[in-house]
MARLOTOR-550130 format. One record per residue: x, y, z negated of N, C-alpha, C, O in turn; residue in three letters. Coordinates in steps of 0.1 Angstrom, whole numbers, plus 5000, padded with zeros to 4 digits. Layout:
XYZXYZXYZXYZALA...
//
This chain:
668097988554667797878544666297888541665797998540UNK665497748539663897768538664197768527665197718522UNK662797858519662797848503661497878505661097928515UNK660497848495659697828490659097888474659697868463UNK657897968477657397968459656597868460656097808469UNK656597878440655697768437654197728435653697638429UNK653597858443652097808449652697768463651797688468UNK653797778474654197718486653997568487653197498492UNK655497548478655797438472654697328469654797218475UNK653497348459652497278455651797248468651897138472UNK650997348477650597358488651497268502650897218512UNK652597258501653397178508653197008508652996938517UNK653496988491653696828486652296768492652196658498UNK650596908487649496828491649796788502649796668503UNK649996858515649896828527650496688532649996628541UNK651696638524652596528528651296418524650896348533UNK650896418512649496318509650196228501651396238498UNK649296118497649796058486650795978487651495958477UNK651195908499652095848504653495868498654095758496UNK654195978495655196058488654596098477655196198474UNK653596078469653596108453654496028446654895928451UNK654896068434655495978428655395858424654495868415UNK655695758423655595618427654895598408653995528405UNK655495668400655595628389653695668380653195658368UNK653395708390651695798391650995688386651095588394UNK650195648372649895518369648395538369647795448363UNK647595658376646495668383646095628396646595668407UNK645095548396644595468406643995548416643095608409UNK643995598428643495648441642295648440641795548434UNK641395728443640095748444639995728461640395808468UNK639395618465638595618480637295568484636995458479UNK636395618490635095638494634595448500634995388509UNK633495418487633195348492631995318485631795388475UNK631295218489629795228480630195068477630694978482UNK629395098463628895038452627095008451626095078448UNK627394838455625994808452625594678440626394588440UNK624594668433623894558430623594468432622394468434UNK624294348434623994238442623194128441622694058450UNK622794118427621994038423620694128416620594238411UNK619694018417618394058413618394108396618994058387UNK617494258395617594318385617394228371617694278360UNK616794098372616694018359617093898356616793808348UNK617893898367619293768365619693808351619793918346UNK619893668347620593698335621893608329622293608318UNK622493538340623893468337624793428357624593338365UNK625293518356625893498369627293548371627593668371UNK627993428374629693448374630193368384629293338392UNK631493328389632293308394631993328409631693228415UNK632093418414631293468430632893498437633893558435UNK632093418448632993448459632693508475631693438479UNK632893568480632093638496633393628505634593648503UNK632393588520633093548533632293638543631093618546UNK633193728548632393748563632593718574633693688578UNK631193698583631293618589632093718604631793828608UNK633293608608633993698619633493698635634293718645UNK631793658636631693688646630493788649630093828660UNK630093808635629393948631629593988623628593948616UNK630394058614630894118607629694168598629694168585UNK628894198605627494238593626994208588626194268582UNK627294048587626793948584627593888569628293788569UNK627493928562628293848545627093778540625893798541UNK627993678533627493598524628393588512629593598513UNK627793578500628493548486627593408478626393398480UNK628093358473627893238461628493238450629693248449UNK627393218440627793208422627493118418626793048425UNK628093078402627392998395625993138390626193258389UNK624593068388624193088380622593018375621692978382UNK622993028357622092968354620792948357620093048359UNK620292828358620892678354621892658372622892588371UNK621692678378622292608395622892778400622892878393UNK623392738416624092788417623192878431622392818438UNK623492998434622693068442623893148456625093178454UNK623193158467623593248477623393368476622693408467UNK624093488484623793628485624093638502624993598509UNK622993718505623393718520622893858523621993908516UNK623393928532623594078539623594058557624293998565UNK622594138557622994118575623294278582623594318593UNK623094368568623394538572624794548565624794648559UNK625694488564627494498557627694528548628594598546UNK626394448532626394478525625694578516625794598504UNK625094638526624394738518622894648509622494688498UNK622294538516621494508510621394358509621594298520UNK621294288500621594188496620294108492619594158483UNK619893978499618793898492619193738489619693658497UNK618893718474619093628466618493458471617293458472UNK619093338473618393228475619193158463620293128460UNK617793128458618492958449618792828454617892748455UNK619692788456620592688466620092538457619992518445UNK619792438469619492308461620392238453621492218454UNK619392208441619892058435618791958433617991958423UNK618791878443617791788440617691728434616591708429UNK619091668430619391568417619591608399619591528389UNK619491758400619491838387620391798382620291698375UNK621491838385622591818377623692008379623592108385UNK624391948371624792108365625992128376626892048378UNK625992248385626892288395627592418387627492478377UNK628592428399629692538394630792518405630792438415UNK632192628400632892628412632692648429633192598439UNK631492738425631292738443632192858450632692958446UNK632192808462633192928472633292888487633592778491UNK633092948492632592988504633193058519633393178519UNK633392968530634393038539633293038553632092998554UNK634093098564633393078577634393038587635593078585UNK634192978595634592888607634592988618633893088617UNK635292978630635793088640634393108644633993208639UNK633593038652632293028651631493078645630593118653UNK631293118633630393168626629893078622628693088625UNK630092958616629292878602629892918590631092928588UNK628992948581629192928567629292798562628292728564UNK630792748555630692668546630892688531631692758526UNK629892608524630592638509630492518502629592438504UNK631492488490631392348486631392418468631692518461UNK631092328466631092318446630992208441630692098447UNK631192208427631192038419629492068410629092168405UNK628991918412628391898406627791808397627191718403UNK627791808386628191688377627291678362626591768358UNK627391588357626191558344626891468334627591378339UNK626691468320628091388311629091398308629391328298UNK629991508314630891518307631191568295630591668293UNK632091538285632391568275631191518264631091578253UNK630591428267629891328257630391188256630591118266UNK630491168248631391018248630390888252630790788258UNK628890928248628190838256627590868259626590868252UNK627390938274626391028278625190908283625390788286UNK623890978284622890868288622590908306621990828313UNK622991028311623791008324624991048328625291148322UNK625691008335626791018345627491008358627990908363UNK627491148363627691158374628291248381627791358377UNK629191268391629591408391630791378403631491278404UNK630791488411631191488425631491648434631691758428UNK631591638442631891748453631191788461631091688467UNK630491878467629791868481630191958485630992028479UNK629691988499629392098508627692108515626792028513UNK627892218521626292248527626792328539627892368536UNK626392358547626492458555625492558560624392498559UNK625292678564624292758576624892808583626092848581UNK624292838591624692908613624092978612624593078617UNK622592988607621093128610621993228609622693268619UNK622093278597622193398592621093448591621193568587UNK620093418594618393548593617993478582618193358578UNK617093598576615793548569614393498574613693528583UNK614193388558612993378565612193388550612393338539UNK611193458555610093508545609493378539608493388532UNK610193238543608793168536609693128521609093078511UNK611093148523612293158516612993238510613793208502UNK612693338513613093498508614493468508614893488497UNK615693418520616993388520617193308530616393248538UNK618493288531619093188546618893018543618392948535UNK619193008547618692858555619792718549620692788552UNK620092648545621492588543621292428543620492378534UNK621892368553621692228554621492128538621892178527UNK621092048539621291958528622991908524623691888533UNK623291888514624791878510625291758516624691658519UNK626191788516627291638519628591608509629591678507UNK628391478504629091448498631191448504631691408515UNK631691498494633491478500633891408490634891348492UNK633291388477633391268471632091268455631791368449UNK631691148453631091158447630391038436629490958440UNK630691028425630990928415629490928410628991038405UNK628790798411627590748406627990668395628790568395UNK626890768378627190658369628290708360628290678348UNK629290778366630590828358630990938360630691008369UNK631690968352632391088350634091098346634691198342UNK634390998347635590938350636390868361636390748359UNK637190908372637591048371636591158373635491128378UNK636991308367636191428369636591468381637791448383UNK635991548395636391578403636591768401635391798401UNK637091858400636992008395637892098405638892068411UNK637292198406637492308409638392298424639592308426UNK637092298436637692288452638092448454637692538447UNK638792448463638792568470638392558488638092438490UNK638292608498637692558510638192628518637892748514UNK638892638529638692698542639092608554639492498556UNK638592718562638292658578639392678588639392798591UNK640192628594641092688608640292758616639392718622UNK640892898615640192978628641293068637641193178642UNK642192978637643693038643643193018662642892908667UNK643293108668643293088683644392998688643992918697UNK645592978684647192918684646592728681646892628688UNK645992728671645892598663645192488674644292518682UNK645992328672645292218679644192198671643292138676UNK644092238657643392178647641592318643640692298635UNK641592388649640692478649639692388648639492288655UNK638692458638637492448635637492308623636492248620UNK638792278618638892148608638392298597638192418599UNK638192168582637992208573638392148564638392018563UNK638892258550639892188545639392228529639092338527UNK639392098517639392118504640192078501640691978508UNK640792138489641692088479640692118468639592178468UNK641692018452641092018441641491968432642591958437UNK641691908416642091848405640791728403639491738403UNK641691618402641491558398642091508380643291498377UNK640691468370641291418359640891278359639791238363UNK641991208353641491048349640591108342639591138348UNK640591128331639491178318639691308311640491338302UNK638591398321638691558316638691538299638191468291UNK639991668298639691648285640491558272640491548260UNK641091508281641591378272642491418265642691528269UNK643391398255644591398246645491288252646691308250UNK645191198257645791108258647091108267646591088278UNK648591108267649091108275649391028292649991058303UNK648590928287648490838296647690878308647990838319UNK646590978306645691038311646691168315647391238309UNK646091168335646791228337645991318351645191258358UNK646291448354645591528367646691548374647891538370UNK645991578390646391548399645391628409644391688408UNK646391608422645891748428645491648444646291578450UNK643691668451643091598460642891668471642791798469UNK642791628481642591648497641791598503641791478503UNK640991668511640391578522639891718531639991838528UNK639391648546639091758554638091708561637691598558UNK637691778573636191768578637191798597638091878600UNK636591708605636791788617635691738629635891708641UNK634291758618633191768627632191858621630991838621UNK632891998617631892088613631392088594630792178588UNK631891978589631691938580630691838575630291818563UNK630391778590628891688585629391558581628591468580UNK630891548577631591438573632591478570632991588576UNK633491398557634591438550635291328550634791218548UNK636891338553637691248551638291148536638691208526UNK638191038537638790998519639791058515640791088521UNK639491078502640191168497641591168492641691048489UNK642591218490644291118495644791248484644391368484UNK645791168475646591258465647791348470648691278475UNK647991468471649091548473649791588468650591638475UNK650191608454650691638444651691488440651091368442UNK652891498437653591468432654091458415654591368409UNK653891578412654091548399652891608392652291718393UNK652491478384651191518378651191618365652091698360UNK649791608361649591738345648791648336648491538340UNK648491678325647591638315646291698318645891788326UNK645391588307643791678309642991768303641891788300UNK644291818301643591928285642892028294642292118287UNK642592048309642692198314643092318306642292408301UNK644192308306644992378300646392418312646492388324UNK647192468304648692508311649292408319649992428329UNK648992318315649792188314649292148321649892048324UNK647692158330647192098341647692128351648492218351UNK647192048365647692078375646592128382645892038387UNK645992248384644792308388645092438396646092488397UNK643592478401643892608412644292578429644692668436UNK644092478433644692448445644192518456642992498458UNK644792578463644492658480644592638484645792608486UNK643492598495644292558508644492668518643692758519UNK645492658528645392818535646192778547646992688544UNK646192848566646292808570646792898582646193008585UNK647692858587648492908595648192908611647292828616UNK648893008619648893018631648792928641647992938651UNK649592818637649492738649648892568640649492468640UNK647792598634647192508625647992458615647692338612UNK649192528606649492428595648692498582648292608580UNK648792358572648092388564649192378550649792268548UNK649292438545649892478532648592488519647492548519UNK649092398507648492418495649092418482649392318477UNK649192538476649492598461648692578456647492568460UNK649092578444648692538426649292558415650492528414UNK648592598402649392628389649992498383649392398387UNK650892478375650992398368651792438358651992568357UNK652392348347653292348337654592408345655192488337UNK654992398353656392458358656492598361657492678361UNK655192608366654492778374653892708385653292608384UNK654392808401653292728414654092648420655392668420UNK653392548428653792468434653092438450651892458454UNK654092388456653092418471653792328481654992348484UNK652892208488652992178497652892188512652092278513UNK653292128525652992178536652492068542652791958538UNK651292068555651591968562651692028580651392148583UNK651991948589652291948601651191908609651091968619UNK650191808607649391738610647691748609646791668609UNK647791828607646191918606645791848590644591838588UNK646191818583646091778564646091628566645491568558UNK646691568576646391418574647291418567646991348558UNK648891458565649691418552650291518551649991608559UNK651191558541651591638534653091578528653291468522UNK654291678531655591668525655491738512654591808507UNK656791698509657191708493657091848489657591948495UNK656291818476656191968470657392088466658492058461UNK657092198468658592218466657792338453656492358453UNK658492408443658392498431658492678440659092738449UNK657792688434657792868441658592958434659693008437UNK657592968423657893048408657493008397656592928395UNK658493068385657892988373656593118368656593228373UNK655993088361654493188360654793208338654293148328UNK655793308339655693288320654793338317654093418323UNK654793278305653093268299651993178301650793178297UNK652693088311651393008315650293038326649793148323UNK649792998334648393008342647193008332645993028336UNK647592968317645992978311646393068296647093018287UNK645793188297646593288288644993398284644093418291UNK644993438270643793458261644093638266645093708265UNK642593658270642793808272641493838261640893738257UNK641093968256640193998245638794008253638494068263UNK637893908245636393918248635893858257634793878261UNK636793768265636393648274637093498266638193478262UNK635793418267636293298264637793198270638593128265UNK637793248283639093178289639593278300638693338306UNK640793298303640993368315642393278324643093188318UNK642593308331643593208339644493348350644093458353UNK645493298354646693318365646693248381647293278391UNK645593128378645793058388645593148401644793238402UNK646693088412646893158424646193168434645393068437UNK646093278443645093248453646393248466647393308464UNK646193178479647093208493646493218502645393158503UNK646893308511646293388524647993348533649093338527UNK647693338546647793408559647893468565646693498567UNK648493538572648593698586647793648594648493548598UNK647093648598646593568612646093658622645193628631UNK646693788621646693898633647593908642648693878637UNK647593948652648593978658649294078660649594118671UNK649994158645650694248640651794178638652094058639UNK652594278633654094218631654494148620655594148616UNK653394088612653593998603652793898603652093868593UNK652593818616651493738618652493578612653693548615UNK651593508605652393408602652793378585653093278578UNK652793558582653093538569652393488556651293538553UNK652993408548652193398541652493408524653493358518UNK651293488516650993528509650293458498649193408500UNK651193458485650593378472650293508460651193588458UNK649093538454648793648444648593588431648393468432UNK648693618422648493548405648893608395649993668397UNK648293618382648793688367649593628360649593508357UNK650293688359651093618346651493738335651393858336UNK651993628324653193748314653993798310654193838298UNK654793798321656493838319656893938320658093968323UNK655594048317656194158311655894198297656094318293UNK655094078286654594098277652894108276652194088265UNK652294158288650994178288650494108307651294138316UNK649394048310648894018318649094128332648594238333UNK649694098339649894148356649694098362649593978359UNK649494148377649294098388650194108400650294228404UNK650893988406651593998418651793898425651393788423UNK652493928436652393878450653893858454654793938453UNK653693728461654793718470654793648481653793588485UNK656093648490655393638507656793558512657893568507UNK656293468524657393378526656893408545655893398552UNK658193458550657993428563658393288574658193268586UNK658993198564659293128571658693008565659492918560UNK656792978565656592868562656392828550655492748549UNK657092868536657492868527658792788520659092748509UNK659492778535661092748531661592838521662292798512UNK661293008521662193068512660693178509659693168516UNK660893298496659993358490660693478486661793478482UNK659993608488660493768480660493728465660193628460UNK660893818462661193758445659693878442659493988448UNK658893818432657393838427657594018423658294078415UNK656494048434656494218434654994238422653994158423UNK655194318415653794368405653394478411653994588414UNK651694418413650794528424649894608415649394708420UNK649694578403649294718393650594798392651794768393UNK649794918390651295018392651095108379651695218378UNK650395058369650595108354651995078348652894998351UNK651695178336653395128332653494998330652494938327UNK654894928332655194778331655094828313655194938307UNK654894688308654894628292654094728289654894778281UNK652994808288652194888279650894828271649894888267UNK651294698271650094628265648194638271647194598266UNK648494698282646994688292646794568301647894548307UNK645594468305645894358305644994358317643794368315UNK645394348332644994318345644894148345645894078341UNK643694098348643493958353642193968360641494068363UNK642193818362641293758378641493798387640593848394UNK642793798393642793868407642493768417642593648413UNK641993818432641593748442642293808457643093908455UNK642093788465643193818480642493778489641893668489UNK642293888504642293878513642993928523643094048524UNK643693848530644393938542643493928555642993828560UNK643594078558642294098571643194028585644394038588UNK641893948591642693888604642693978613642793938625UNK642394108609642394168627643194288623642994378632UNK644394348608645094428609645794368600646394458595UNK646094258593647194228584647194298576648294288569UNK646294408570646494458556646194308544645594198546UNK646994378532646594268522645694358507646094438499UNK644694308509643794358501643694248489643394128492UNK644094288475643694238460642894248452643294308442UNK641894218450640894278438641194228424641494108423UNK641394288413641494248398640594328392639794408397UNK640794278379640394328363641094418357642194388354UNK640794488354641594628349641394708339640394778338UNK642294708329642094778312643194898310643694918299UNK643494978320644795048321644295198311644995248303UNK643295228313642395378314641195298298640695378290UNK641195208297640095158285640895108273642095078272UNK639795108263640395028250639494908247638694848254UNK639894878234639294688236638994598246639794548254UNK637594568246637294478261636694558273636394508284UNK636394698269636094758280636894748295637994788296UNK636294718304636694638318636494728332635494788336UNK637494708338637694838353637694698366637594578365UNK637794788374637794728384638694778397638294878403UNK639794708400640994728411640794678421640694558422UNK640694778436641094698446642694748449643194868449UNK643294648452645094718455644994648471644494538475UNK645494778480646094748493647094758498647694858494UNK647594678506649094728510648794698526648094608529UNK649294768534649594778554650894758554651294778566UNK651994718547653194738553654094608547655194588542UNK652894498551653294348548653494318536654294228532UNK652594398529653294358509653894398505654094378493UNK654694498510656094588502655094668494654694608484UNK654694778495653794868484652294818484651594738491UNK652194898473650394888473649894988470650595078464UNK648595008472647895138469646895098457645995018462UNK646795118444645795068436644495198440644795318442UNK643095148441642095188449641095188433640795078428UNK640695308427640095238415638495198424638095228435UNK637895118414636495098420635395158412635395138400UNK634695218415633495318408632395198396631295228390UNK632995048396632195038385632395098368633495098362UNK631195138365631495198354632395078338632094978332UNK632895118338633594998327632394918316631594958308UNK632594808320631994698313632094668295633294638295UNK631894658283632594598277632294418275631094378272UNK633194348275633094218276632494158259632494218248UNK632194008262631793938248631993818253631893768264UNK632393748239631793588241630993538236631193478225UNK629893558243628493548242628293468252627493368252UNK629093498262628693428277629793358285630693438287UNK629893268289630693208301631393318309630593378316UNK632293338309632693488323633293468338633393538347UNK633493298335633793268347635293228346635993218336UNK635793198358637093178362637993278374639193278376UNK636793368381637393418393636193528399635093558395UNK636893578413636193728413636193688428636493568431UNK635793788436635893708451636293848458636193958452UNK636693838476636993928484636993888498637193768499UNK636793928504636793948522637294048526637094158521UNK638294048539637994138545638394128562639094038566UNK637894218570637694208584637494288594636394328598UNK638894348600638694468610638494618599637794718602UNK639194588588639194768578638194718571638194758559UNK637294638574636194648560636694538552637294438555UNK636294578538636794528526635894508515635794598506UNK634894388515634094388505634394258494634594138495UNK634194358483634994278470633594278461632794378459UNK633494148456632294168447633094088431634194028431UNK632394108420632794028408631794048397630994138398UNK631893988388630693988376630894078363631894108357UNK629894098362630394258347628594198337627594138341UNK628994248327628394228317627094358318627594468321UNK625894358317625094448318624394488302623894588298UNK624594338296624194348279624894228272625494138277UNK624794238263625494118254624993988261623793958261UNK625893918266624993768269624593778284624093688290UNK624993898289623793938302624593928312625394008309UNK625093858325626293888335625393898350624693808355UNK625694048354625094048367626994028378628193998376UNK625894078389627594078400627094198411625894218415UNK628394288413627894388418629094398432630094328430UNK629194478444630194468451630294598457629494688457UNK631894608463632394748462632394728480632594608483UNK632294788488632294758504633394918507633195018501UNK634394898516635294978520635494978532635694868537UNK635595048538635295118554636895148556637095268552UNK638295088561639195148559639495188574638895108582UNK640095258580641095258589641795158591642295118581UNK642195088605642494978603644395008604645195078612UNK644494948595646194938595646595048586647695078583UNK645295118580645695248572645095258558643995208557UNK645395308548645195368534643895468532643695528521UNK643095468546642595568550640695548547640095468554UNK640295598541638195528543637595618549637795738547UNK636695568560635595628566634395608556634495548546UNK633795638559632295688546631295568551630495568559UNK631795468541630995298542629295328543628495238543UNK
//
């Protein structure tokens, strides 16, 4: 009979590794990765950032924010270790936001955002406000620029004079499926309001489409997909958040929050049309839910794709917060077949359920070259008040577990003093995993800093980033 004492014993469990700790362990993994500063030391308002690496150099990342007054790039050509700042045009001076940013199999950077002037003045003395995109291919710098290069924008729709309807919050990606007839299209979705804002019930949001399949130097008219509409309170009750995301053999699927929870259509046809929406989950609590010391915080969903050739290629993956356990969580669920059918919603913080600690902004990348699914959130598990953590959660075994990964920023405390944003951003590509997001550096003050992870591919495992 084997028996064991209890310095054996202890010595034994280390060896098995964390893999067999107890599940119930509401301490987050410590793994090796560096932490840098991404923006310039005297930025002083910078939020909603998102980063794409590029998959035909991987060394190559880019990120984009709002920040005051316009919206700026971050570009890296050493994998993040060093990052230099460009202020992105507005010729027209008008107020941008919602930017986010993907890459094409190719290696083009696209990124699109709204830009707009008037709203919420009843008679503004201008009015205007629209969508674009811009593109770059360089990737180098140039010294006369101190940053990369980026075509002049292009309109995907764009309202002279009004602000009625509002066009808000795109999301963007590109087909880069080997399988797809439709490779190299490009695809937004977005909300549309008759009149942001309105009380009125007559006044109603709605969820827009259009796509590009010349690179982006032209955009298709823009065609409604949504079926059942929302009000314009941007609120719960809107119909906002929309993804677009994109499958193996070019289909395009797009999720969104609304009053019901998510909702998500398919199409067959590279996005020229779209069948009937069908209900995912209901999201209690709402997609628009008050966390302490940020002005607004949201649930809305993010969806990813397998698009490896692992044994879960195909699958696809919806992440989002809600409150159905009494306090703000984060979880995921996964549909293999298309999104005919769905896992019932797994929670990827692994603190105790209901303890009143409040995870939000999560964001999602599934890597195309091992099918891990990497999450980044906000995290209050280990802090009190608005003091603010930072989670990356992974899982290798198609979404069933996760590994919460703490991240070495030092805890933030939040105010509303300042805008904080709507969303946090992530990439990842071949084990590397870079997550960036915005933290408060002083009252009023929001820089953005990013976490880069060197993993083993298909494993839990970091090489020294």
């Amino acid at each position: 009979m084997l028996r064991f004492t209890a310095l054996s014993l202890i010595a034994f469990l280390c060896l098995l590794g964390p893999s067999l700790r107890s599940q119930d362990d509401p301490k987050p993994k410590a793994a090796a990765h560096r932490l840098v500063l991404v923006t310039e030391p005297k930025v002083f308002h910078a939020c909603e950032v998102t980063v794409a690496i590029n998959p035909t150099k991987p060394d190559h990342i880019i990120g984009v924010s709002q920040q005051v007054p316009t919206n700026v790039a971050y570009a890296s050509t050493d994998g993040g270790k060093s990052w230099t700042s460009v202020r992105l045009a507005n010729p027209d001076k008008r107020i941008q936001g919602d930017d986010a940013i993907t890459f094409t199999a190719d290696g083009l950077a696209v990124r699109t955002y709204i830009s707009f002037s008037g709203i919420r003045i009843p008679r503004p003395t201008r009015a205007v406000n629209g969508i674009f995109v811009s593109t770059s291919r360089d990737g180098l710098f140039s010294s006369a620029r101190g940053g990369i290069y980026w075509n002049d924008p292009v309109p995907v729709i764009d309202h002279i004079n009004s602000v009625t309807p509002f066009e808000d919050k795109p999301w963007i990606r590109a087909d880069t499926s080997k399988e797809s007839p439709h490779k190299g299209n490009i695809y937004i979705a977005w909300t549309k309001f008759d009149v942001y804002g309105s009380k009125d019930p007559e006044h109603k949001s709605h969820i827009y489409f259009s796509r590009s399949k010349n690179g982006g130097k032209s955009f298709s008219p823009a065609h409604r997909i949504s079926q059942t509409p929302g009000d314009c309170l941007d609120k719960s009750t809107t119909v906002e958040g929309a993804v677009p995301m994109i499958g193996p053999k070019g289909e395009v699927y797009v999720i969104w929050a609304g009053a019901k929870g998510l909702v998500f259509v398919k199409s067959t046809d590279g996005g020229f049309s779209f069948g009937k929406e069908k209900h995912v989950t209901e999201t209690p609590g709402a997609w628009d839910f008050a966390v302490k010391g940020i002005m607004r915080c949201n649930g809305m969903p993010i969806g990813c794709v397998d698009l490896s050739d692992g044994p879960n290629r195909g699958t696809l993956y919806v992440n989002w917060a809600d409150l159905r356990n009494g306090d703000p969580d984060i979880f995921l669920m996964s549909s293999k077949d298309g999104g005919e059918t769905w896992t019932k919603p797994m929670r990827v913080n692994d603190d105790p359920k209901g303890n009143g600690k409040e995870q939000f902004f999560t964001w999602m990348a599934v890597d195309p070259v091992d099918g891990a699914v990497n999450i980044v959130f906000f995290d209050r598990r280990d802090t009190e008040g608005t003091k603010t953590a930072v989670i990356l959660a992974r899982s290798v075994d198609g979404g069933k577990t996760f590994v919460n990964h703490k991240i070495n920023q030092e805890p933030f405390r939040c105010d509303m003093s300042a805008f904080f944003g709507d969303y946090i951003g992530i990439d990842a590509h071949g084990g590397r995993v870079v997550t960036m997001w915005q933290h408060f550096t002083a009252p009023g003050r929001l820089a953005i800093s990013a976490a880069l992870f060197d993993f083993k591919r298909g494993t839990q495992e970091t090489q020294a980033p």
